[in-house]
C-alpha positions, 0 to 999 in steps of 0.5 A: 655467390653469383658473378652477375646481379641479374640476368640483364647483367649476364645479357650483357656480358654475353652480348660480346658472345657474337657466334650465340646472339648474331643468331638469336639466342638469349639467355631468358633467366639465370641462377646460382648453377642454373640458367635458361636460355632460348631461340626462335627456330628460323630458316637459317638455323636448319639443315638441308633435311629441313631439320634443326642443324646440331651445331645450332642445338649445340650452341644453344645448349652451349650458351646456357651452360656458359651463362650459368658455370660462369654466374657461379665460377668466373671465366669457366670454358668447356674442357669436354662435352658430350651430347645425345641428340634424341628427336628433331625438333616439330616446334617453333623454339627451343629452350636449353636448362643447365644445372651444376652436377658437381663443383669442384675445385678445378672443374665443374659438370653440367647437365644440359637439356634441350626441348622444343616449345612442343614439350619434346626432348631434343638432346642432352649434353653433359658439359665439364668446364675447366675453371681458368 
C-alpha cells in the first residue's frame, strides 16, 4: 500500500525538502519499494576537481531513498548508510533508483544506485531507515 497516489502527490510532499529541490533534484517516477529521482549536473554541484561533489551524489541518492521508503512507510529516516563512490561522472545528469531489500518491522533497507546519462555507475549506497 503506498502512502502517495502518484508521483506529482510525492513532488509535493517533497517540495518542503528545500536542501534536495533548491538544487534541482526531483523525483521522476515512484513505486511501492521503488523510486526514480534525477538532477541535471550544473557548475554549482562540482568540486574544486571539477568533479561531481559527493555530497550532491549523496543527496540525490538520499532523496530517492526518502521518496521511495516513505511511499511505503510513513515518515522513514535514514538511521545508517553506506556508500561506495565508484567513477565520476563524464555525463550531463545523473539518475538515483532505490528499491526495498528488506522491510521489516522496525527498519527497512534500500539499495540505491546512482549512474549518469552516459550509462555509468557512479556509487552505490545501501540505506537502513528507521520507521518513526
Amino acid at each position: 500500500m503506498s502512502t502517495f497516489r502518484s508521483t506529482e502527490e510525492a513532488q509535493e510532499y517533497f517540495r518542503e525538502d528545500h536542501f534536495a529541490t533548491d538544487n534541482g533534484m526531483k523525483i521522476d517516477e515512484i513505486g511501492d519499494g521503488w523510486s526514480v529521482c534525477s538532477m541535471e549536473i550544473e557548475e554549482r554541484h562540482r568540486n574544486a576537481n571539477h568533479g561531481v561533489m559527493g555530497g550532491a551524489i549523496f543527496t540525490l541518492a538520499d532523496l530517492a531513498f526518502a521518496a521511495a521508503s516513505n511511499n511505503t512507510h510513513v515518515q522513514t529516516v535514514a538511521q545508517q548508510v553506506s556508500v561506495n563512490f565508484l567513477s565520476g561522472s563524464r555525463g550531463t545528469r545523473l539518475t538515483a533508483k532505490a528499491v526495498c531489500r528488506k522491510d521489516g518491522r522496525t527498519t527497512a533497507v534500500y539499495n540505491v544506485d546512482v549512474t549518469d546519462d552516459l550509462g555509468r555507475d557512479i556509487a552505490e549506497l545501501v540505506f537502513t531507515g528507521f520507521k518513526l
